[in-house]
LONUBA-25195 format. One record per residue: z, x, y of N, C-alpha, C in turn. Coordinates in steps of 0.05 Angstrom, whole numbers, plus 32768, in hexadecimal, padded with zeros to 4 digits. Each point is the difference from the previous one (the first is absolute). Layout:
! LONUBA-25195
ZXYZXYZXY...
***
This chain:
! LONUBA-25195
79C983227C6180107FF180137FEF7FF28015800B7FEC80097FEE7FFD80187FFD800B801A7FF07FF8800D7FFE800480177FF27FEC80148010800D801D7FF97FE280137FDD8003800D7FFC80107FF57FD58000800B7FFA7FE87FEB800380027FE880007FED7FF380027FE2800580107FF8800C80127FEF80067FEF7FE280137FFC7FEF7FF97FF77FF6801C80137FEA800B80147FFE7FF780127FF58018802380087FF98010800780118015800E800080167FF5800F801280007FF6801C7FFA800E8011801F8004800B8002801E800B80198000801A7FF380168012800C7FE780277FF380078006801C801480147FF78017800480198015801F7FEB80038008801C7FF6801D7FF28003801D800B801980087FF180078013800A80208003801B8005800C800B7FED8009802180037FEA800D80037FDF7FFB7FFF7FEA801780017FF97FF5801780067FE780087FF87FF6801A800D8009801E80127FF27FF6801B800D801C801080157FF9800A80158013800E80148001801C7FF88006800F80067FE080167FF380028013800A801680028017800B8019801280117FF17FE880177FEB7FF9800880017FF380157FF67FEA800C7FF37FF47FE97FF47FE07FF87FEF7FFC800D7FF7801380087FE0800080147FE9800D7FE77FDA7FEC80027FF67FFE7FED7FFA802380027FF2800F7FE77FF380167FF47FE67FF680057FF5800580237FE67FF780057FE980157FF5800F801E7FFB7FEE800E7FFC7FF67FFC7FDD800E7FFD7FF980017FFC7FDF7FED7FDE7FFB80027FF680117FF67FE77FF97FE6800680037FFB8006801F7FDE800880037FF0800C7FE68016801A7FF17FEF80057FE87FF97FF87FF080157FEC7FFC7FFC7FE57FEC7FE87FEF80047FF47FF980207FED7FEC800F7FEF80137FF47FFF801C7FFC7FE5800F7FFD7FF97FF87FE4801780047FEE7FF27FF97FE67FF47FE3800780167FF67FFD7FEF7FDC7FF97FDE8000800E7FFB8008801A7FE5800280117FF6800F7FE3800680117FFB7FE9800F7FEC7FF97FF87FE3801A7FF47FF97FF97FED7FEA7FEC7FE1800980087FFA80177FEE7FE77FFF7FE6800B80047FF58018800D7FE1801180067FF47FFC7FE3801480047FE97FFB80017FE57FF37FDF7FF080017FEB801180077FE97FFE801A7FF77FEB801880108004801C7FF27FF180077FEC801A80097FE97FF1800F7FF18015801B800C7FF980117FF88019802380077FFE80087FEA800E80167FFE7FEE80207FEB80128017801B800780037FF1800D801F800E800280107FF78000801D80077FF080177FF48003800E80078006800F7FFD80188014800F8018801B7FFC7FFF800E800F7FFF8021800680027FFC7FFE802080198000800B8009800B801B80047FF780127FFA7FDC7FFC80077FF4801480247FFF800F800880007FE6801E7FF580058014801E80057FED801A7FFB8009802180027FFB800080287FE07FFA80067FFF8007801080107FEA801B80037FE77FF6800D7FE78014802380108006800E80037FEA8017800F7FFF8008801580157FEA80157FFC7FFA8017801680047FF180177FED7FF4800680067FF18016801B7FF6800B7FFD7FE97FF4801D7FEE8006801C801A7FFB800480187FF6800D800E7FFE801A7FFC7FEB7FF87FFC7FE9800B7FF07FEB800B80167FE77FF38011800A800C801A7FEA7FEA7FF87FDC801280167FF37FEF7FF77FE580087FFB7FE7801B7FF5800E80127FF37FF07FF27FE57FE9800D7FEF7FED7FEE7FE77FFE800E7FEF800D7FEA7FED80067FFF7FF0801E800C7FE77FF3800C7FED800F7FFC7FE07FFD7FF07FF27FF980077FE67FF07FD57FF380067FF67FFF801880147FF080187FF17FFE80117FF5801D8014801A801B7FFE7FF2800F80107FE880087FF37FFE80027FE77FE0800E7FF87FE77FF18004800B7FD77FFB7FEC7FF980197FF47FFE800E8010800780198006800780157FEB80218006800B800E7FF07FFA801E80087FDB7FFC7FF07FFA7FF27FEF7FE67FF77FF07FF17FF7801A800A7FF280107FF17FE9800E7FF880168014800F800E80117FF1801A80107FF5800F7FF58008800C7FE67FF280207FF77FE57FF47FFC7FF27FDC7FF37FEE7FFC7FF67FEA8004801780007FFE801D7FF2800680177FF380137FFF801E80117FFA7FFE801E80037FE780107FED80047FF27FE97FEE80037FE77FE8800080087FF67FE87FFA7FE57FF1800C7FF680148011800A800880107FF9800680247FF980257FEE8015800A7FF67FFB801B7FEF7FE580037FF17FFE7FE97FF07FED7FFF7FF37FDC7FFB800980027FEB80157FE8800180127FFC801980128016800E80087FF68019800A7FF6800E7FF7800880067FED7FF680157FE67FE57FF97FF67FF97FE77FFE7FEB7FFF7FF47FE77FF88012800B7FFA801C7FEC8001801B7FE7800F7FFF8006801A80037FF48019800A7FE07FFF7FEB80077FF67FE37FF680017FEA7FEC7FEB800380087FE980117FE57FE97FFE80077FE47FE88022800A7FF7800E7FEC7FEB80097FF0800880027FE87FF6801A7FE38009800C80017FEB80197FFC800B801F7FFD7FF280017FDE800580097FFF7FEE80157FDD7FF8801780017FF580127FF7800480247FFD80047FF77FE47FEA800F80027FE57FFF7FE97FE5801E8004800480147FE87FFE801780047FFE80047FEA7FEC801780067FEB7FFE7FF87FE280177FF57FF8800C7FEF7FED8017800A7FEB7FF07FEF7FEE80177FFE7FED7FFF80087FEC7FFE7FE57FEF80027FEA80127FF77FE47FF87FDA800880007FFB800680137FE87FFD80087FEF800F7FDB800A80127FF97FEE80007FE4800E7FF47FE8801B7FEF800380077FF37FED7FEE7FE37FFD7FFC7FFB80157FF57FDD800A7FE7800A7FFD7FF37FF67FEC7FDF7FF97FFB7FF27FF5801980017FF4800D7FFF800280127FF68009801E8018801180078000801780097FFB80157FFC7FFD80057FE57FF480157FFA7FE07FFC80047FF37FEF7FF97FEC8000800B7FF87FFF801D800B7FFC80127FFB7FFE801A800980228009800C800E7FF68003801580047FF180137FF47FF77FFF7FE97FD8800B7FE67FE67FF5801C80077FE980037FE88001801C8007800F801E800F7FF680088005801080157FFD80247FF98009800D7FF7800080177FF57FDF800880047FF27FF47FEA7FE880017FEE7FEC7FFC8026800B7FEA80067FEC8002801080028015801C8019800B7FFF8002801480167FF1801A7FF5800380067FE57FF080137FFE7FE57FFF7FFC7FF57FF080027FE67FF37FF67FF68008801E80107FFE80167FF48007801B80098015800F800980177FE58005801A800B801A8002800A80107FEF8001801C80098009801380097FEB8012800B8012801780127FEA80147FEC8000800C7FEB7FF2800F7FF88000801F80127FFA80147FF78015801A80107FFA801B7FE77FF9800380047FEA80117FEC7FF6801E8000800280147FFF800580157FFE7FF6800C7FEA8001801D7FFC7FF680197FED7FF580067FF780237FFB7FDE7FFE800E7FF48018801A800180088008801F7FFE801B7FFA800A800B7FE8800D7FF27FFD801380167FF1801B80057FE27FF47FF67FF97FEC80067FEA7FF0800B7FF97FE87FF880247FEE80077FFB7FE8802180037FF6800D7FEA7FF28016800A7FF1800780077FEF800E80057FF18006800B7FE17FF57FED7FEF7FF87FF07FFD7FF37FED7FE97FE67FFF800B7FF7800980137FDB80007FFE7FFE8021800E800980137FF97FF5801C80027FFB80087FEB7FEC80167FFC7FFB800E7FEE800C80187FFA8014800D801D801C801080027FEC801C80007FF2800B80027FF8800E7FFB7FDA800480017FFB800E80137FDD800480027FEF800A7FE5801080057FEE7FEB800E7FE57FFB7FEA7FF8801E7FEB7FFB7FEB7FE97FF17FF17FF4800B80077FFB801A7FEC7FF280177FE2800A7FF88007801C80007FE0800B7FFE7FEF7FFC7FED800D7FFE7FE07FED80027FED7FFF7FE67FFA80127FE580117FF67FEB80027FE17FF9800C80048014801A7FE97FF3800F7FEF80157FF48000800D7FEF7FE6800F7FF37FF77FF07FE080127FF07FFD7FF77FE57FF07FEB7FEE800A80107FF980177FF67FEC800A7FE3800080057FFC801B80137FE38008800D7FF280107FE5800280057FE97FF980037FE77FF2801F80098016800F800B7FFC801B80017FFC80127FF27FF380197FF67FFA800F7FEF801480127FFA800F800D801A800F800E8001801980018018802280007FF0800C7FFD8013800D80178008800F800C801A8008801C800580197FFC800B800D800A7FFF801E8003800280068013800E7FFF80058010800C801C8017801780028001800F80197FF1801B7FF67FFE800D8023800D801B80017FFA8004801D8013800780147FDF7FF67FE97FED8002800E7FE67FE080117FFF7FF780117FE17FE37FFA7FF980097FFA7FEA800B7FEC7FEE7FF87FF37FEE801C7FFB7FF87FF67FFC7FDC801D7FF27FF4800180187FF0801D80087FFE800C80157FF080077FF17FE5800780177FF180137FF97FE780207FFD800580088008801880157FFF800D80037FFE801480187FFD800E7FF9800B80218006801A80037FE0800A800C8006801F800380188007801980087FF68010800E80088010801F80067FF080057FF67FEA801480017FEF7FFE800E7FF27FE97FFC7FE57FFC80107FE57FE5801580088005801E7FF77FEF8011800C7FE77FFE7FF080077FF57FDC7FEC7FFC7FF87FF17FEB800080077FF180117FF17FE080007FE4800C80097FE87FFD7FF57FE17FFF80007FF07FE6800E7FE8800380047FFC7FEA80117FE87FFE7FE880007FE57FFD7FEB7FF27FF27FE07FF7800D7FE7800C7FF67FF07FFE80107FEF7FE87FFF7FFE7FF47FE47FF77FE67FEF800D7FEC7FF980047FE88005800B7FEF7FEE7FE77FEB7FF9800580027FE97FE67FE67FF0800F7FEC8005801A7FFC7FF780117FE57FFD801B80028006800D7FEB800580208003801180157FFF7FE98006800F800180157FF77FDF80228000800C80057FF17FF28028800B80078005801680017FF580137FF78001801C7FFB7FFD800880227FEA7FF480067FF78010801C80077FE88019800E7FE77FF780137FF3800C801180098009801380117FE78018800B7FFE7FFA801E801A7FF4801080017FFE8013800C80008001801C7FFB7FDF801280007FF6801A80177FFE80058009800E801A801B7FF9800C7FFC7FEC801C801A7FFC800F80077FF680127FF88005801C7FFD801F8003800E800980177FE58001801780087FF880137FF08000801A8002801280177FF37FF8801D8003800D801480157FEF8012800C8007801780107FEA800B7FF07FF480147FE380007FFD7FEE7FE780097FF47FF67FEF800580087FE67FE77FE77FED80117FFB7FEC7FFE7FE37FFF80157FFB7FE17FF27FFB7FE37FE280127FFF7FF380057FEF800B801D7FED80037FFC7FE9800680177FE57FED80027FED800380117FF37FEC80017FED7FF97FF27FEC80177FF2800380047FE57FEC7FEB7FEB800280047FF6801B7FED7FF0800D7FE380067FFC7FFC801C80067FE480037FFD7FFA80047FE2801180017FE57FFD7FFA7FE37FF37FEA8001800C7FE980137FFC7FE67FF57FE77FF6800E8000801680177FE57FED80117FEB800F7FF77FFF80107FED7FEB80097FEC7FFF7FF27FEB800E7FF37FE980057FEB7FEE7FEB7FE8801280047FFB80177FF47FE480107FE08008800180028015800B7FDB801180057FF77FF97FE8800580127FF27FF0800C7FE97FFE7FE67FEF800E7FF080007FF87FE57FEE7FEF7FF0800980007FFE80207FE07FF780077FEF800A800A7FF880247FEE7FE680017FFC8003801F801280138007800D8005800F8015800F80157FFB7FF0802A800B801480077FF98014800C8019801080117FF480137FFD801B800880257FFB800C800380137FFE8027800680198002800E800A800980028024801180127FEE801880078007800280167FF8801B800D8014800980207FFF801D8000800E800380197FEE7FFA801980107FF380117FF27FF780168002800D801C801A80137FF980058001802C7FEF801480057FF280117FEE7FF2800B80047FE77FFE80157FF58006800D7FE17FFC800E7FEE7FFB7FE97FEE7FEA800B7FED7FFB7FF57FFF7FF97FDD80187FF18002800C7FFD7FE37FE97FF17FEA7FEE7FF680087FED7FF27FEF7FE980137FFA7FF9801480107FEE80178002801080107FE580168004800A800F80187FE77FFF7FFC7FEB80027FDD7FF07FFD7FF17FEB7FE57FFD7FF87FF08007800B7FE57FFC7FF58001801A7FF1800A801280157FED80227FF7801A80087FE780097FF57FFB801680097FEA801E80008001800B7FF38014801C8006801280167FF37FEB8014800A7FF680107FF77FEE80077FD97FFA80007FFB7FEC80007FDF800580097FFD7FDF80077FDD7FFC80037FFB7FEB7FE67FE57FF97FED80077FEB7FF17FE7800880167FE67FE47FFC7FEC80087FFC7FF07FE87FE57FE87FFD7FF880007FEC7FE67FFB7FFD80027FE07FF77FE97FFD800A80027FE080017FFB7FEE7FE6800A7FEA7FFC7FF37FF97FE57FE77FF67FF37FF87FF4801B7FE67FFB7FFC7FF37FFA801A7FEC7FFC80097FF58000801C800F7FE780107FFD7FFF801180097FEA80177FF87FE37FF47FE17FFD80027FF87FE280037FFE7FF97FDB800180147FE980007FF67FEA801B7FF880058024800A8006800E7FFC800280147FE680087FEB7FFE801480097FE780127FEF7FDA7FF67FF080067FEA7FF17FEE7FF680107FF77FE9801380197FF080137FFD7FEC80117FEE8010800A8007801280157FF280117FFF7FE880097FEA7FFB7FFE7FEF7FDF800E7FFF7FF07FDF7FF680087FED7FFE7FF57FE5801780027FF28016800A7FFF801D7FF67FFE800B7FEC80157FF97FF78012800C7FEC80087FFC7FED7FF780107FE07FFF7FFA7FE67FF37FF47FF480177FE77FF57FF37FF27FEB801C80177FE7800B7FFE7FFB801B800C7FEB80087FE97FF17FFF7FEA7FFD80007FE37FE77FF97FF1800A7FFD7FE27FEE7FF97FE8800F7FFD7FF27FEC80187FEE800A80097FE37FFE80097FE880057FF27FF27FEA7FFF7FEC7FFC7FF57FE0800180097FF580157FFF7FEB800480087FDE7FF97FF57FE87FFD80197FE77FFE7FF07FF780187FF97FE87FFB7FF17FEA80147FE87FFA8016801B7FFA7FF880197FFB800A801280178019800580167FF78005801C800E8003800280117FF07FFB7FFF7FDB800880067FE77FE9801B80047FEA800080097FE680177FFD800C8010801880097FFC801C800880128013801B800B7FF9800E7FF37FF4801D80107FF87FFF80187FE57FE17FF17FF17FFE801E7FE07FF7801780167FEE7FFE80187FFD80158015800E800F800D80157FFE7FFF801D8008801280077FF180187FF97FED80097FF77FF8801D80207FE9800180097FFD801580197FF280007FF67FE8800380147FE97FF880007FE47FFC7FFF7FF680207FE97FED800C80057FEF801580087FE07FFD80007FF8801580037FE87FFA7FF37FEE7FF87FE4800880057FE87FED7FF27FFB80017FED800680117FEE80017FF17FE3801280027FF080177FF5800180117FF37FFD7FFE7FDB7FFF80037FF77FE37FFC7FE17FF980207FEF8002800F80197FF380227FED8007800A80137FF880227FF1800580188017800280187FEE7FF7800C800F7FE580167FEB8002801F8015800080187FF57FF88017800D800D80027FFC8019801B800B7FFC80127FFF801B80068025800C7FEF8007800E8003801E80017FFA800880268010801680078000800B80147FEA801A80037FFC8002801D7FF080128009801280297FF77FE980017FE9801280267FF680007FF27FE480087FEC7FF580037FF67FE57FE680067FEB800280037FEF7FEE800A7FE47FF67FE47FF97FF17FFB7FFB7FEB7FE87FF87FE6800B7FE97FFC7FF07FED7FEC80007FF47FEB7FFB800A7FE180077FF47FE87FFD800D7FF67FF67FE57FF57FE380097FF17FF87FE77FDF7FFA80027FF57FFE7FE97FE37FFD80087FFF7FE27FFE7FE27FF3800080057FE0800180017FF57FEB7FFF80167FED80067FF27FDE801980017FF5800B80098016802780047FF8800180227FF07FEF80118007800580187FF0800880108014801E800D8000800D800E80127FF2801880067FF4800680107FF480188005801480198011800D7FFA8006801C8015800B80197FF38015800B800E800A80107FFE800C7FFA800F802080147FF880117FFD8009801D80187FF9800F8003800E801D80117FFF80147FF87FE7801480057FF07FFE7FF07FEA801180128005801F7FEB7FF8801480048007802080087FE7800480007FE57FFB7FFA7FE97FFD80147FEB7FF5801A7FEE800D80157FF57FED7FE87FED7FEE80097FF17FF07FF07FEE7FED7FFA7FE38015800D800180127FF87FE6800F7FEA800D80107FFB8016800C7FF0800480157FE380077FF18005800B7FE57FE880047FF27FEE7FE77FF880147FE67FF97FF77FE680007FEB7FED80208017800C80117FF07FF680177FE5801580077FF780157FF07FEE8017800F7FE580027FE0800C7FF17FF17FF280077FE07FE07FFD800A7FEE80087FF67FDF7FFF80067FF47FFF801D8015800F80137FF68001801E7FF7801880057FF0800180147FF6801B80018015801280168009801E7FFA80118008800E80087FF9801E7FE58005801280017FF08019800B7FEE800780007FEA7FE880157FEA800580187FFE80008007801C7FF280227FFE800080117FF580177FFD8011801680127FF280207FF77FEB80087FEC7FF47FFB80017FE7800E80137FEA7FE78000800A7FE380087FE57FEF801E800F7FFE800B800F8000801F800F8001800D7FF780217FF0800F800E80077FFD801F8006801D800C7FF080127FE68012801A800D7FEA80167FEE7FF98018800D7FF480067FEE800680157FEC7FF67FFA7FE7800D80057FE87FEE801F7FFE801180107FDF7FEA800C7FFA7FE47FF77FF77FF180167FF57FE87FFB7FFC7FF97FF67FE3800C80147FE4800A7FFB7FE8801B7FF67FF47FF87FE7800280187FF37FE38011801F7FF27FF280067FF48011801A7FEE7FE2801380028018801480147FED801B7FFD7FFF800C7FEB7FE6800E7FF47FF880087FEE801C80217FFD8006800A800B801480107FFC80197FF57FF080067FE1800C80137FF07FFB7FF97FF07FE47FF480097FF07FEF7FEC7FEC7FFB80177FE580037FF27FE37FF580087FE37FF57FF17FF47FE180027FFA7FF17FF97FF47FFE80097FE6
***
């Protein structure tokens, strides 16, 4: 099975009910701190962590005095737009004392549909951890509606453990794993400790039922393991309200793993080479020897670009004899790559007016 020493970058889902104390919608500061302890000790390990946070719209409620009924769109808005303060403000405390910075990513669910945006959110991410911060992610409530939520933090999560091409995703749930039943029902329902692969079989065995702060089921987290594990990522159910819930899961603490299909970045290169190019760019001999290196595409060598394609869009990479040498995520619409083709990066903001990235298509973003 795995394990998170292993691991070098991690997504860990904390969902409302382990966060806030439902009898009284005030946060579980003591339980969180234990939580701050793992993550500090995993990053001592060099694992990076995200976090993805429930609780805004649990703990805004408390407040505003809203009960825990389900809310309106706009009161959960509403109750999102305070609790998210509240969050943030929870979260930098906790991780103060330690010498950590916290960052507030607020998301939906356009943002990884739109190529796009999804890339502006793979950088942002990438580069917060790149400088030691814990990024804490959740769903933009105070904006999102039923046609751009993801309704739910598991998928959110093993979205953004796609995205940031995480090794391993964790699920803190008030379960430890997935049964053959629901044990609260059937006495013989067993808990499954492996899954290689998701079958209808072990579809079928996921129910509905939640806490009356999280509208996450086990269902959801079926599926936001189906999302992990297909790019490259594996993913674990484990009980969470426990102290020190990531400590317990290392040393053996009940869980369900499901195992990933194949690593992260082989995964996400499949994903890049099924897409249809919107154009190619055409590159020199110069370009063609630093890209067989791994090294990402600049603008200087680049000879031309044809199509009609947006910045996140899939484009071919050709050499100067017309022999397609791969594909990539271009940073770059096809007009801006025309006005920037054989300049040296430097020049980007003065000939754009703004300054651009550094690589045309990051080598992460790219198959050769």
């Amino acid at each position: 099975m795995a394990s998170l020493s292993a691991a070098k970058r991690i997504v860990v889902k904390i969902g409302s009910a382990l966060l806030v104390d439902k009898s009284n919608g005030k946060l579980r500061l003591d339980w969180l701190k234990s939580l701050t302890q793992d993550i500090v000790k995993l990053r001592k390990n060099n694992i990076e962590v995200v976090l993805v946070s429930s609780g805004s719209i649990a703990l805004g409620r408390g407040v505003l005095n809203l009960g825990v009924t389900d809310l309106p769109l706009e009161q959960s808005q509403a109750a999102a737009a305070v609790g998210q303060i509240k969050l943030a403000r929870a979260y930098e405390e906790a991780f103060e004392p330690h010498g950590v910075t916290t960052a507030q990513v607020l998301v939906t669910l356009e943002d990884s549909e739109n190529r796009r945006r999804y890339l502006n959110s793979r950088a942002t991410l990438s580069q917060l951890l790149s400088l030691g911060v814990v990024p804490i992610v959740n769903e933009n409530d105070t904006v999102a509606t039923d046609e751009i939520r993801f309704g739910d933090n598991d998928r959110l999560a093993a979205q953004v453990a796609a995205t940031v091409g995480a090794d391993i995703l964790v699920l803190l749930s008030d379960v430890d794993g997935l049964y053959t039943a629901n044990p609260q029902i059937d006495p013989a329902a067993t808990r499954l400790s492996e899954i290689a692969k998701i079958t209808p079989e072990i579809e079928a065995m996921a129910g509905d039922a939640g806490s009356g702060l999280s509208k996450g089921g086990m269902k959801t987290k079926v599926m936001a393991a189906k999302t992990a594990t297909g790019a490259g990522c594996a993913m674990v159910i484990t009980e969470g309200s426990i102290q020190n819930p990531l400590q317990a899961l290392d040393k053996g603490a009940n869980c369900t793993w499901f195992l990933a299909e194949n690593d992260p970045q082989a995964a996400r290169k499949n994903w890049i080479a099924a897409m249809k190019p919107r154009g190619t760019i055409t590159v020199d001999a110069g370009a063609v020897g630093a890209l067989s290196k791994g090294n990402s595409l600049l603008s200087a060598g680049v000879q031309a670009v044809s199509g009609d394609f947006m910045r996140g869009d899939p484009v071919e990479i050709s050499g100067p004899e017309g022999t397609i040498l791969g594909c990539g995520l271009c940073r770059y619409t096809a007009e801006e790559v025309d006005m920037i083709k054989g300049c040296q990066s430097d020049q980007i903001e003065k000939i754009l007016g703004y300054e651009g990235r550094t690589a045309l298509i990051h080598r992460d973003d790219m198959v050769i």
